[in-house]
C-alpha positions in Angstrom: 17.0 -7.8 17.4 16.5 -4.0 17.9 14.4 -3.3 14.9 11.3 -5.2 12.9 11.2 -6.8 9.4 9.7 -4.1 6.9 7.7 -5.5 4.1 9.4 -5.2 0.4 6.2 -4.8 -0.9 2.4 -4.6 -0.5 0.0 -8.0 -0.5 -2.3 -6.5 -2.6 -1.0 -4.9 -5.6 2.9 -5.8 -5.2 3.9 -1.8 -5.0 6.3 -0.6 -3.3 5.9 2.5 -1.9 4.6 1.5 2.1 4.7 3.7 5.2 4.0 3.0 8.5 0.5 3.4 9.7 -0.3 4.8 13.0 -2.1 1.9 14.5 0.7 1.0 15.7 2.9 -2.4 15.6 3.2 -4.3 11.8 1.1 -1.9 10.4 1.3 -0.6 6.7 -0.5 1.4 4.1 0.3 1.1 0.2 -0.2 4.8 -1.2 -0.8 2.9 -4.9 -3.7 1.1 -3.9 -4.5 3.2 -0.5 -4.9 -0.1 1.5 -3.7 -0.6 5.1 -2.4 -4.0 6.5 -0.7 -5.5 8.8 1.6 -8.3 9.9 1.8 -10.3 12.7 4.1 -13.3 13.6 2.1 -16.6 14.6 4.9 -18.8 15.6 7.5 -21.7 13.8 5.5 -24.6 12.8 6.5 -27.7 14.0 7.0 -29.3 10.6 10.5 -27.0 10.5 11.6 -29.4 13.6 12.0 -32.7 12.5 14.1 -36.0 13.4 16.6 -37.2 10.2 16.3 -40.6 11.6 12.3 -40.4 10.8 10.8 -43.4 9.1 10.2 -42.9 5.3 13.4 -40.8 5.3 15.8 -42.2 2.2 18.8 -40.2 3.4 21.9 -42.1 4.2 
């Protein structure tokens, strides 16, 4: 992947007019509400992995 994920729309008010801030990496700023943010990936959780054979699973 050459290029990052852009937010569709600020966390805070749900606008939609973002820019990159300077910061640097994942960071935003909403010019409606004047708020700077930013996003960072953690990880995939584990509970996205899981066995179809598991006990308790009903599927045939």
């Amino acid at each position: 992947m050459s290029e990052r994920a852009a937010p569709f729309y600020c966390p805070y008010c749900g606008d939609e007019d973002l820019r990159p801030n300077e910061t640097g990496h994942g960071a935003w700023e909403c010019a409606a509400c004047n708020r700077a943010f930013q996003l960072k990936f953690l990880g995939l959780l584990a509970r996205g992995l899981h066995d179809s054979n598991a006990e308790g699973d009903d599927r045939t």
